[in-house]
C-alpha positions as CSV (number, residue, x, y, z in Angstrom):
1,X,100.1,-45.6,141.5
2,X,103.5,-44.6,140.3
3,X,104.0,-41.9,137.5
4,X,105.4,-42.6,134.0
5,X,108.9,-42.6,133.5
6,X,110.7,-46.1,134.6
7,X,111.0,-48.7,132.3
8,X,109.1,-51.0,135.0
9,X,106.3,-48.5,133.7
10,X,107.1,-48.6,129.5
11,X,107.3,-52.4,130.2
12,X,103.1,-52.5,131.4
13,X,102.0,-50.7,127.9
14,X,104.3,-52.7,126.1
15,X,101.0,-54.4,124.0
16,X,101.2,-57.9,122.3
17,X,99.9,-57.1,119.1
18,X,97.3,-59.5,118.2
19,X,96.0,-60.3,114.4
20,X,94.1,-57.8,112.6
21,X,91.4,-60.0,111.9
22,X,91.2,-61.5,115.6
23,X,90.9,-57.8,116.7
24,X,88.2,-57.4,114.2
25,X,85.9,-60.0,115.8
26,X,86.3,-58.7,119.0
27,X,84.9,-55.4,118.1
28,X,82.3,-56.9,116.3
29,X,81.4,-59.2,118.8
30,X,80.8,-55.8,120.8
31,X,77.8,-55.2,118.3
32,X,76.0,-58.8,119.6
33,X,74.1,-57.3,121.8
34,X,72.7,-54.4,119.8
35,X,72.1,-57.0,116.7
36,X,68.8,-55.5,115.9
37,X,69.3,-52.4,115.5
38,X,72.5,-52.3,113.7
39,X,70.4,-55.1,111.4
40,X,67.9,-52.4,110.7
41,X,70.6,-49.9,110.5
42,X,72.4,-51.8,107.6
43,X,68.8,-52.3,105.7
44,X,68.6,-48.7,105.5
45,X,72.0,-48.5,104.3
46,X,71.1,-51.0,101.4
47,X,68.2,-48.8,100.5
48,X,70.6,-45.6,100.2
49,X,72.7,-47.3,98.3
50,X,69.5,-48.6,95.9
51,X,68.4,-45.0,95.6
52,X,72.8,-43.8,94.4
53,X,72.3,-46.5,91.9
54,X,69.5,-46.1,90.6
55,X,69.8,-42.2,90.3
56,X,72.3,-42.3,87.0
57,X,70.4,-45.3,85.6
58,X,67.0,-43.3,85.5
59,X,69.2,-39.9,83.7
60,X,71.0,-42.5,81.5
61,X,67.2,-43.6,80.2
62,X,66.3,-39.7,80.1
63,X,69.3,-39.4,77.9
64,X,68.9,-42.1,75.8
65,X,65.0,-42.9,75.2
66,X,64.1,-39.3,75.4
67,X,67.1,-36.6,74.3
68,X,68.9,-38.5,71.4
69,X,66.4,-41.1,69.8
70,X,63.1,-39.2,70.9
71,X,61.5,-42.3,71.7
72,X,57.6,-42.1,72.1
73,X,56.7,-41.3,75.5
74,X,53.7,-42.9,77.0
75,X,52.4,-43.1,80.7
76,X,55.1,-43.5,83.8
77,X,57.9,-43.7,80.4
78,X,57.9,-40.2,79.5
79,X,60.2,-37.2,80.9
80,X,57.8,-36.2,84.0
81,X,57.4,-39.9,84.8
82,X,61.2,-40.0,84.9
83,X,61.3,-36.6,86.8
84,X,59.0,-37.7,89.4
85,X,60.8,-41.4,90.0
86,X,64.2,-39.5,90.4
87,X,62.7,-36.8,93.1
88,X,60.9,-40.0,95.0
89,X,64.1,-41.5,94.7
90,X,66.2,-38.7,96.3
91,X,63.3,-38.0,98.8
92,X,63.4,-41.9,99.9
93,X,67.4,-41.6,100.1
94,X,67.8,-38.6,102.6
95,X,64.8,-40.6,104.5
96,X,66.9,-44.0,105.0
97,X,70.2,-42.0,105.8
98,X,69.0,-40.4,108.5
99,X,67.5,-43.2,109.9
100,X,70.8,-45.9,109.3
101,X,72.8,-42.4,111.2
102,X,70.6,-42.3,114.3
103,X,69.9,-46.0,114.4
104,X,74.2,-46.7,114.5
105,X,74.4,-43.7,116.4
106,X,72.5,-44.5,119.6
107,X,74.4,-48.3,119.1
108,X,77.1,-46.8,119.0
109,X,77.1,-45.0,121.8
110,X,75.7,-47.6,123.9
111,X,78.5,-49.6,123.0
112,X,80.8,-47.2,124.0
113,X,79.0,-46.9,127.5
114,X,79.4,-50.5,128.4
115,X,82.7,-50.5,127.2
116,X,83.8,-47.4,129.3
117,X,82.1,-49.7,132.4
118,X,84.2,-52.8,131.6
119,X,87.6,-50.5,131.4
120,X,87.1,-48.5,134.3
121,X,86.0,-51.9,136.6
122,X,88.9,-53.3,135.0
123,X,91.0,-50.8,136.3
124,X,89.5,-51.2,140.0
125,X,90.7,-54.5,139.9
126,X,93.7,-54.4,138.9
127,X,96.1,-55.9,141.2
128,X,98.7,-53.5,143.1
129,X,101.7,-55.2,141.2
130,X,100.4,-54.4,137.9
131,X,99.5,-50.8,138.9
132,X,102.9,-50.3,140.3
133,X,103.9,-50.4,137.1
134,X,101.9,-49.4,134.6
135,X,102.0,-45.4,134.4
136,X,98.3,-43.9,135.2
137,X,99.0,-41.7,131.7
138,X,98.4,-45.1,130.1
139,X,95.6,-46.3,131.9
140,X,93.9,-42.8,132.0
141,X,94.2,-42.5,127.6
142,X,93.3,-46.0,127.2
143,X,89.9,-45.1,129.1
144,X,89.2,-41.9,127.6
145,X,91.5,-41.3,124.6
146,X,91.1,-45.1,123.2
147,X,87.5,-45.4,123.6
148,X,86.7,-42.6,122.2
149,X,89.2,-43.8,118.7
150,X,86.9,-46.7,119.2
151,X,83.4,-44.2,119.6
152,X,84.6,-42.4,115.9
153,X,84.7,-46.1,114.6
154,X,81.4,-47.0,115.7
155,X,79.7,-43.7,114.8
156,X,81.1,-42.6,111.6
157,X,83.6,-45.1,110.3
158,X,81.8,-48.7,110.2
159,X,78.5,-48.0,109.3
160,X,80.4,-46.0,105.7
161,X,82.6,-48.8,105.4
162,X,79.7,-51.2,105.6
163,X,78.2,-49.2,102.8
164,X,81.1,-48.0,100.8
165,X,81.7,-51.8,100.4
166,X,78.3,-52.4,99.5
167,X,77.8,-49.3,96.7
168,X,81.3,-50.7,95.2
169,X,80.2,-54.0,94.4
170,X,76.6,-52.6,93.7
171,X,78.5,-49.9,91.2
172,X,80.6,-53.1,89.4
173,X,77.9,-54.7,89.1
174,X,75.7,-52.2,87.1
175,X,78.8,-51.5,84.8
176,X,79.1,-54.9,83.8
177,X,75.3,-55.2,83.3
178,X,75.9,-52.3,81.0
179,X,79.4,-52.4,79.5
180,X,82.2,-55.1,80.7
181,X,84.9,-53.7,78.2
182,X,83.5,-50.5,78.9
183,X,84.6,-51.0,83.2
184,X,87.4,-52.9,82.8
185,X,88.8,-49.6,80.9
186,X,87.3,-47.9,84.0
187,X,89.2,-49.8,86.7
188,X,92.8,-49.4,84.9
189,X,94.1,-46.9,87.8
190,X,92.7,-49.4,90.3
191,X,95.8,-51.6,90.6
192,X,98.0,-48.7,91.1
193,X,96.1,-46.7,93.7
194,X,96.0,-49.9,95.8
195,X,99.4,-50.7,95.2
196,X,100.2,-46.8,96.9
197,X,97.7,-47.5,99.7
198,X,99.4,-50.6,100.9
199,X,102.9,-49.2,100.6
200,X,101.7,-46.5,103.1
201,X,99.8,-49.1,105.7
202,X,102.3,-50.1,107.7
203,X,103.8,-46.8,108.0
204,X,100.4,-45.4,109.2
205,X,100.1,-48.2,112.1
206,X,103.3,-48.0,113.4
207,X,103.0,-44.0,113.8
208,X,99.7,-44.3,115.1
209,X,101.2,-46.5,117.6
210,X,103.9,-43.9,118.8
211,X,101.1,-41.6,119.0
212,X,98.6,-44.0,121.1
213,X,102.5,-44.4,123.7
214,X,103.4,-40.3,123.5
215,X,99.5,-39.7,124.2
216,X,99.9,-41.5,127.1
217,X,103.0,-40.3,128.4
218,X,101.8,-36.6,128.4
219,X,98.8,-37.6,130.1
220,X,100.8,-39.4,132.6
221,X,103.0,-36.4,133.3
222,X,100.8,-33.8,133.4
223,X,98.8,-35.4,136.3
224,X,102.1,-35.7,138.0
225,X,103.4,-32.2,137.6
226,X,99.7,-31.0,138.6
227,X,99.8,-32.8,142.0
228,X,103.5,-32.2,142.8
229,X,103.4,-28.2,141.5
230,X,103.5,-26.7,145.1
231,X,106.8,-28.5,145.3
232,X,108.3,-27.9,142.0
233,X,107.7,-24.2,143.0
234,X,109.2,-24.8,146.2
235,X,112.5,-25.9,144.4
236,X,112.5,-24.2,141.4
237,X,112.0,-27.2,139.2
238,X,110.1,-25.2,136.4
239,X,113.0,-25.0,133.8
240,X,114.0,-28.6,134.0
241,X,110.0,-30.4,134.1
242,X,109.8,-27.7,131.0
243,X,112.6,-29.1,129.5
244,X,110.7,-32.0,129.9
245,X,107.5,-31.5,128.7
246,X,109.1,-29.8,125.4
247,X,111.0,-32.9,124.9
248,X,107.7,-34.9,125.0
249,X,105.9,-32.3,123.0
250,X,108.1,-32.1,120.6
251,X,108.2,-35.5,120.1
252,X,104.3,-35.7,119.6
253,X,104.3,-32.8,117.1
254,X,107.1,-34.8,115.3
255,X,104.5,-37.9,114.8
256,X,101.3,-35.9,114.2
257,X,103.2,-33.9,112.1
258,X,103.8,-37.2,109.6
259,X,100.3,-38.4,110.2
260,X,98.5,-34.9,108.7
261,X,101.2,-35.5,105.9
262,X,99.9,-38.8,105.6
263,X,96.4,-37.7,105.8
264,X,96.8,-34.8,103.2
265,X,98.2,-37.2,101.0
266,X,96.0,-39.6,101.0
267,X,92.7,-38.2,99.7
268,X,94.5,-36.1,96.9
269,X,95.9,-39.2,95.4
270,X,92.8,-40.4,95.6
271,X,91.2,-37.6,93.8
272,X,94.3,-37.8,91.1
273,X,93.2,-41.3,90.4
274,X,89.3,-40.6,90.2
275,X,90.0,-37.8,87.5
276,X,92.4,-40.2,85.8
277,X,89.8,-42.8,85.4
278,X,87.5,-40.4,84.1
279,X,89.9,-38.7,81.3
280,X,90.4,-42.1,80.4
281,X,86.9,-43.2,80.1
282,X,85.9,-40.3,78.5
283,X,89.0,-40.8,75.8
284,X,88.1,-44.3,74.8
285,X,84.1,-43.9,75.2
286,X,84.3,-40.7,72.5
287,X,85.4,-43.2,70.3
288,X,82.9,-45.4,70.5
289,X,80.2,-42.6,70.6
290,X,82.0,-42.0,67.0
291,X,81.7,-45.1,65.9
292,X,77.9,-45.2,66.6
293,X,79.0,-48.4,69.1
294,X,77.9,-46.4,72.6
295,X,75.0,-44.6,73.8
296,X,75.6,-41.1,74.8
297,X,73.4,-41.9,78.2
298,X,75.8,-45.0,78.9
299,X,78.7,-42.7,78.9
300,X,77.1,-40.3,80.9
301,X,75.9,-43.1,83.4
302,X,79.5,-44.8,83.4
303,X,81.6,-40.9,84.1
304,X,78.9,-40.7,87.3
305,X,79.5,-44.6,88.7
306,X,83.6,-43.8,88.5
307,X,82.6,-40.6,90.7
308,X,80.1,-42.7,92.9
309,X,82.9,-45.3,93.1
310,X,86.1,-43.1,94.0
311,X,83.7,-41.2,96.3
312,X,84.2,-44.7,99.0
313,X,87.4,-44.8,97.9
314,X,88.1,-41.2,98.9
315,X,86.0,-41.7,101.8
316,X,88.3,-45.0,102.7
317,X,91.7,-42.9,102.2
318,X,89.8,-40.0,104.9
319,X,88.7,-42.8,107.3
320,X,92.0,-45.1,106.9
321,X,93.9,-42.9,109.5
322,X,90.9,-43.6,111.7
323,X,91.0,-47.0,110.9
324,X,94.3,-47.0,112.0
325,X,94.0,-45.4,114.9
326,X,91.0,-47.8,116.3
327,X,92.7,-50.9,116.1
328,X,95.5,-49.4,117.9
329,X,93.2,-48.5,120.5
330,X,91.4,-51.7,120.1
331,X,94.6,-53.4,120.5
332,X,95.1,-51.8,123.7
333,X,91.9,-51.2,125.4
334,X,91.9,-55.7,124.8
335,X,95.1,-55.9,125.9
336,X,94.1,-54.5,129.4
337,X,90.7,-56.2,129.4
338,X,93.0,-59.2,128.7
339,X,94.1,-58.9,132.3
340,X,91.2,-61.3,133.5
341,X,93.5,-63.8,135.1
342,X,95.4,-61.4,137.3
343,X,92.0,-59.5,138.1
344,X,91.0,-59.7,141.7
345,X,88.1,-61.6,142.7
346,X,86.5,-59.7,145.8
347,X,84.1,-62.7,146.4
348,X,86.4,-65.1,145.9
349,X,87.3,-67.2,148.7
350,X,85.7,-67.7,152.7
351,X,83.0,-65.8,153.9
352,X,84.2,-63.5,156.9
353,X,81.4,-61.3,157.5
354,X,83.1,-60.3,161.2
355,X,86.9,-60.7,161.9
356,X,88.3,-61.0,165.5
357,X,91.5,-59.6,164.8
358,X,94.3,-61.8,165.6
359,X,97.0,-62.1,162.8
360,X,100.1,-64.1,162.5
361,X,102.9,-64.4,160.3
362,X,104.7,-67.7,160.2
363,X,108.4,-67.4,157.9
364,X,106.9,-64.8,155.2
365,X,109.3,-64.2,152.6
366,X,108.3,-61.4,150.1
367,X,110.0,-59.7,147.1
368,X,108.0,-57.2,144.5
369,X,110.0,-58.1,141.9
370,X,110.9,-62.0,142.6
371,X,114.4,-61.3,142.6
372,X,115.3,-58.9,145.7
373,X,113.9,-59.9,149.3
374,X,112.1,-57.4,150.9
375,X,110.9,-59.7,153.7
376,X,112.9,-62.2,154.9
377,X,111.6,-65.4,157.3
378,X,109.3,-62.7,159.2
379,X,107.4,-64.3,161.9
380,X,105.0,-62.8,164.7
381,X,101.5,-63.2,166.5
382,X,99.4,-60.2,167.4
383,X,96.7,-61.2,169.4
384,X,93.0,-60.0,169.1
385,X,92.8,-56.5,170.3
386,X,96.7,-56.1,171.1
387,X,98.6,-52.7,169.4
388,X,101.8,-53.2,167.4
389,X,103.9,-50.9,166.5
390,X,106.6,-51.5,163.7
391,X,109.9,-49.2,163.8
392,X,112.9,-49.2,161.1
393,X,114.6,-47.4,159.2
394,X,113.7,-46.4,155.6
395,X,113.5,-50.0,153.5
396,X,113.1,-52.0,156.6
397,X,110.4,-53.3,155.1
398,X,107.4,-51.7,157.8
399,X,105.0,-50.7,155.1
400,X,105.0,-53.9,153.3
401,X,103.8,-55.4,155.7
402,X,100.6,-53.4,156.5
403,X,100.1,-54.1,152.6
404,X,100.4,-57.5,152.9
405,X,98.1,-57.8,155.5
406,X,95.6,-56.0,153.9
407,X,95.6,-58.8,150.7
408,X,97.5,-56.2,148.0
409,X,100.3,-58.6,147.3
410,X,101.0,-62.1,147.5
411,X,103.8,-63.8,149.4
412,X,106.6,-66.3,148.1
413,X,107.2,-68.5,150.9
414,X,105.3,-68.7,153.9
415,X,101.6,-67.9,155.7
416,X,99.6,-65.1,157.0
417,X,96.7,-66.1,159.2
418,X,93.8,-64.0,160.0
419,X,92.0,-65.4,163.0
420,X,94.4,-69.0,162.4
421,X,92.9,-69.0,158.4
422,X,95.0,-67.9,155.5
423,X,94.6,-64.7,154.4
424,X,94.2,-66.5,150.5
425,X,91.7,-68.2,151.9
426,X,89.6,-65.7,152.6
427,X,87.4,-62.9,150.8
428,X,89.5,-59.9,149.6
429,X,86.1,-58.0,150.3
430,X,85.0,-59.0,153.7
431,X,88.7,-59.0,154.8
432,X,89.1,-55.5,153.4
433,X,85.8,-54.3,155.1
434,X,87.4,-55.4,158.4
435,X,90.7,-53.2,158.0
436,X,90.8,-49.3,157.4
437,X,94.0,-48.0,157.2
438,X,94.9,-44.3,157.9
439,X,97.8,-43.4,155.8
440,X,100.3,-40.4,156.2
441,X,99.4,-39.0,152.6
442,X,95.8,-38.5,153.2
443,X,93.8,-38.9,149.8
444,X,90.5,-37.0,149.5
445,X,88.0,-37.0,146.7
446,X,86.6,-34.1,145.2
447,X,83.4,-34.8,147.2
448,X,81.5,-33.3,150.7
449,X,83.3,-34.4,153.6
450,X,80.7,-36.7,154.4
451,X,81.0,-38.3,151.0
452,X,84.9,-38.5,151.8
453,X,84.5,-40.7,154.9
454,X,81.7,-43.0,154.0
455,X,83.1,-44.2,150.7
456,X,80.1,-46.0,150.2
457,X,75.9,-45.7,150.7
458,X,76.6,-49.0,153.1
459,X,77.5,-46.1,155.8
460,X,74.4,-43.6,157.5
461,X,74.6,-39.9,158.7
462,X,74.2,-41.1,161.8
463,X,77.5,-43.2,162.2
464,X,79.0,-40.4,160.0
465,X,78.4,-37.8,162.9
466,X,79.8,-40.5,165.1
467,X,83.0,-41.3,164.0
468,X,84.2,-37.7,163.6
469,X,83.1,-37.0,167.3
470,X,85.3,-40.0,168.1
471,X,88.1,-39.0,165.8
472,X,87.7,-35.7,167.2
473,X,87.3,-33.8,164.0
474,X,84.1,-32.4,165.0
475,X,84.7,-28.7,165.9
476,X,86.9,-28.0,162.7
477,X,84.3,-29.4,161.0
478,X,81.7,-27.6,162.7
479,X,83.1,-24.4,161.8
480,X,83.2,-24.8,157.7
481,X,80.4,-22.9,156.4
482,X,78.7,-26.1,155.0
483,X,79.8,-28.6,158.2
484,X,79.4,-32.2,157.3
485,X,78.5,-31.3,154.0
486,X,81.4,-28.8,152.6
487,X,82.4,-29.3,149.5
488,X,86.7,-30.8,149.2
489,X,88.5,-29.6,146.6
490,X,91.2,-31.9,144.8
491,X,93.1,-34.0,146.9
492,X,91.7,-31.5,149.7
493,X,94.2,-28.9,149.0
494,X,91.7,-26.1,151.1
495,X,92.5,-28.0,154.1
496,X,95.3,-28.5,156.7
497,X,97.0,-31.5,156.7
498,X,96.2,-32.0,160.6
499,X,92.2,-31.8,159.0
500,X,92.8,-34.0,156.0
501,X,94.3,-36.7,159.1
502,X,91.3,-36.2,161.4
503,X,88.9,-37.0,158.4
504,X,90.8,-39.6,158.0
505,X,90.5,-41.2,161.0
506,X,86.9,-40.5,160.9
507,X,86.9,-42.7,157.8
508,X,88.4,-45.8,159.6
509,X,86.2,-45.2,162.5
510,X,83.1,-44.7,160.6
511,X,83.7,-48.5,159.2
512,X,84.0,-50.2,162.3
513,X,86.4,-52.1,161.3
514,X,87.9,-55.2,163.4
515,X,91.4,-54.0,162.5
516,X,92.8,-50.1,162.2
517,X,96.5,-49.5,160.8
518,X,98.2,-46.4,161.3
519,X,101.1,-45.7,158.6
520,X,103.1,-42.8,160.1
521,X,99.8,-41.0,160.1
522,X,100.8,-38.6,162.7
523,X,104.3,-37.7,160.8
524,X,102.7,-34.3,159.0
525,X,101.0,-32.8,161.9
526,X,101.3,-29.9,164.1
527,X,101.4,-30.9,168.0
528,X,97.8,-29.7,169.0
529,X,96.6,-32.1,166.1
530,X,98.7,-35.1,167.3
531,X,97.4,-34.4,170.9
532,X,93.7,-34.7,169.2
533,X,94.9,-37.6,167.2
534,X,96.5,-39.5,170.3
535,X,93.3,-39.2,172.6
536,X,91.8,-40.7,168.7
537,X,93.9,-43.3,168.9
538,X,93.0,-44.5,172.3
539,X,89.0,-44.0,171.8
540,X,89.4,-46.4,168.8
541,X,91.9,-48.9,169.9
542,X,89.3,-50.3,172.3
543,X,88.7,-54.0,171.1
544,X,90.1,-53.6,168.1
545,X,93.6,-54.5,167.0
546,X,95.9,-52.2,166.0
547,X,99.3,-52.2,163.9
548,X,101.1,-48.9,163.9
549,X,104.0,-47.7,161.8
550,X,105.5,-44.6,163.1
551,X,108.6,-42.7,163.8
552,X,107.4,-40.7,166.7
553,X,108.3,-42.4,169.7
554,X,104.5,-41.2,171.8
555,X,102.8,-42.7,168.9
556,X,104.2,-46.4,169.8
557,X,105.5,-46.0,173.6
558,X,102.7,-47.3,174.5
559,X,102.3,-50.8,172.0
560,X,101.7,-54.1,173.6
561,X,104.9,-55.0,171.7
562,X,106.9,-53.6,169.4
563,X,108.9,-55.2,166.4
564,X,112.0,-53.8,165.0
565,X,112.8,-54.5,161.3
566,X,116.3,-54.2,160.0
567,X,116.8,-54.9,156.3
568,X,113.4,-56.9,155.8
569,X,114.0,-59.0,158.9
570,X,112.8,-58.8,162.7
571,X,115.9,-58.2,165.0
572,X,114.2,-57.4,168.5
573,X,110.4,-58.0,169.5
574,X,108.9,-56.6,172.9
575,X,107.4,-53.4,174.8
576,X,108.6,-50.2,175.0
577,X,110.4,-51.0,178.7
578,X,111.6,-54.2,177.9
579,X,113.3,-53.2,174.2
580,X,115.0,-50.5,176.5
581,X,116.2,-52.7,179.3
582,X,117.4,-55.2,176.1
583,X,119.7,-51.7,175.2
584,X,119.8,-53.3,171.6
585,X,119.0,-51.8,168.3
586,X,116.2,-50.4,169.4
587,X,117.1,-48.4,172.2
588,X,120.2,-47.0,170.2
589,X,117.7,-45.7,167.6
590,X,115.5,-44.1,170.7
591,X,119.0,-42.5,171.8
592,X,119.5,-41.4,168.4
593,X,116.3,-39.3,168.0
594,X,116.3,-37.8,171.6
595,X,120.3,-37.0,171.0
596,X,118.3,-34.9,167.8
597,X,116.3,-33.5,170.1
598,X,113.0,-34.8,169.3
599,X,110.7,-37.8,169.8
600,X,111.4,-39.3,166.7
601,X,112.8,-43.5,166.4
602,X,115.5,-43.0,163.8
């Protein structure tokens, strides 16, 4: 997976922006399967909201009945009757909201899980063509940083909203019960406030947008810089990826920088509003008290239902950001979940469970980007068993072919046949269980060894042991304090490139697999290794077939035939002897590299 940076890569997170409310059904689609308990989450949520509403009602009868007009007081109606409603009213609050918090907590969560699951499989089967583009900054933040925008939304921010909305309409309703001059006086401000929060909207979702893209970018190039630091050190690189990261960080402050702005504004202006209500209220209710046309109690319950109702709206202004910010994510944790149609299916297709070996390419024709031809009219047989070797120069088009035989891309024009049956035809699974590849970059997991080449539980100790007495990577591994079981550190940066190749031949050997390819895998190593990995190479090649990409000319002297590429197209096919008797293009590349004074086909 290529690094951010190209616009090949800003072109993958480019995200169709579908409509608010479509996104908003998707995410509560999300919710179907925990329907229960966010049902029972949402009853308890009523209840709070019973209890807030009730709580001013039972003071505004206490102020009323029992301060100003001293009305007899009999039974429950009396000042400790009151008292003792209002403390089982408060009690039965605190009760429901800590049930509705840990009921939408644990749904949350669980929601989150699954999602995590679907994003990271997702991922795993994403086509190579896509992942050569998209940066792995953006795929890592939209599995991580996204989901967790989308964890806030479950936890904290949809279960309020859900009540907010709820103790707003329950709030109107018992000032119009009580008043309706009284709260359309209240809700003056309303229009206004509103009228501010929309202005602000789009801003807020386009800068939460830049943040979601600079989050991603950063991510992106600190992985990069992390893997590749031994060789910025090497070439004194640290000024200019500095220069670099500044520029990105700057640009991030810049963005966060407006959204705090945005946030400090928001619930102040909200707060401005509330007391503005209230002044009003209280200006225009004073009268009325005056005038012997409003109960003292009335006022007193109206001034604490503007606070209850500006307390969601202050709560909204806090939350909007995060609003915000989750339907960006939403918008591009879908948009990759989206990719179902270019998704590989690993069942898909034949059943294969054993493959001889024999593969064929009849006129393949092959571009990455439909436009420029890396491949051009390649056609060849390899029989089951045989060893191929593919020379070239860099761009010839070697590697693409080992990629192409393994199912990552798909051609234009053309066939490949495994065993005479299209490789389309067949199982990405069972024909990838039937090829290992050993690659010159050798990529271990922070694992044990033994972990690193069995991949899978489908492998035993016993074949484990085998394969790296085959691959003869058993006395260096023999020698590590925990043997088969030492622990690898990232990308196995602890060990020697010569032991990061023998594990990974032990890998390809361990899976038995009906065809091994070898890309430049012996280009990094010392000679002792090479010698280790040559007698490898012959132990494994035994009834198996095996397609080799190398430069050094023992690695492929030895082919059953070799085929030279030149610009994406075969320009001389044959063994070792006869290429040389041919004295073509490839003998004047073996000239070349023993002219150098090495082994090496350049």
């Amino acid at each position: 997976m290529k690094s951010t940076n190209t616009s090949s890569a800003k072109a993958a997170q480019r995200i169709s922006v579908p409509h608010k409310a479509k996104t908003f059904k998707r995410l509560l689609a999300l919710n179907l399967p925990y329907w229960k308990q966010i049902l029972l989450a949402f009853a308890c949520v009523l209840l709070v909201n019973g209890t807030m509403l009730a709580k001013p009602y039972i003071l505004k009868i206490v102020i009323d009945d029992f301060l100003t007009q001293h009305i007899e007081q009999h039974g429950f109606y009396s000042l400790v009757g009151m008292g003792t409603l209002y403390f089982i009213v408060v009690a039965l609050s605190g009760f429901f909201s800590i049930a509705q918090v840990n009921l939408i907590n644990k749904s949350g969560q669980e929601i989150m899980r699954n999602l995590r699951s679907r994003v990271f499989k997702t991922i795993q089967l994403l086509p190579l063509r896509y992942l050569d583009q998209a940066s792995s900054g953006s795929l890592i933040t939209r599995a991580t940083n996204d989901v967790e925008a989308l964890s806030e939304l479950y936890t904290d921010v949809l279960i309020s909203l859900f009540q907010d909305a709820f103790l707003i309409l329950g709030i109107i309703g018992a000032m119009l019960i009580m008043d309706v001059q009284l709260t359309l006086v209240s809700f003056c401000v309303i229009p206004v406030m509103f009228t501010v929060i929309f202005l602000l909207r789009k801003k807020i979702k386009e800068n939460f947008r830049k943040i979601k893209s600079l989050i991603g970018h950063i991510n992106g190039f600190m992985a990069e810089n992390i893997s590749g630091m031994k060789l910025i050190q090497i070439f004194h690189g640290e000024k200019e990826k500095k220069r670099q990261f500044t520029k990105l960080n700057d640009e991030y402050y810049k963005v966060t920088s407006f959204q705090v702005w945005m946030n400090s504004f928001l619930k102040p202006a909200s707060l401005v509003f509330q007391n503005l209500a209230v002044a009003i209220l209280i200006w225009y209710g004073m009268d009325k008290i005056a005038g012997g046309t409003l109960q003292i109690g009335v006022l007193y319950a109206f001034t604490t239902y503007i606070k209850q109702f500006f307390d969601p709206i202050s709560d909204l202004a806090d939350n909007y950001t995060n609003i915000q910010s989750a339907f960006v994510s939403a918008d591009r944790i879908f948009e990759l979940l989206d990719q179902q149609e270019s998704l590989e299916d690993l069942d898909e297709g034949l059943s294969m469970e054993h493959i001889g070996g024999e593969i064929e390419f009849k006129h393949v024709w092959f571009s990455y980007n439909n436009r420029d031809w890396v491949l051009k009219d390649i056609s060849f047989t390899i029989k089951k068993g045989q060893t191929a070797a593919f020379v070239g120069q860099t761009g010839a088009g070697k590697t693409t072919i080992i990629s192409l035989v393994s199912g990552f891309y798909k051609i234009q024009k053309g066939k490949i046949l495994i065993d005479g049956i299209n490789i389309n035809d067949i199982k990405k699974r069972d024909l990838r269980k039937n090829i290992a590849v050993v690659l010159q970059d050798v990529f271990l997991f922070s694992e044990t060894i033994a972990k690193n080449i069995s991949l899978n539980d489908d492998i035993d100790m016993v074949r484990i042991q085998e394969a790296i007495k085959v691959a003869h990577a058993d006395n260096f591994i023999n020698s590590l304090p925990g043997k088969i079981n030492e622990p690898v550190m990232e990308r196995g940066n602890t060990l020697s490139a010569g032991q990061r190749q023998l594990i990974s031949f032990a890998r390809a050997i361990a899976h038995d697999p009906s065809i091994i390819v070898l890309d430049e895998a012996t280009a990094n190593i010392d000679t002792k290794t090479e010698v280790l990995i040559q007698n490898a190479i012959v132990d494994i090649a035994q009834n198996r077939t095996m397609l080799i990409v190398a430069h050094r000319l023992s690695t492929i002297r030895d082919a059953d035939q070799i085929i030279v590429l030149k610009k994406g197209e075969i320009v001389e096919t044959g063994n070792h002897a006869e290429l040389m008797k041919k004295a073509g293009y490839y003998k004047s590349m073996v000239m070349e590299g023993i002219n150098k004074g090495g082994n090496l086909i350049d």
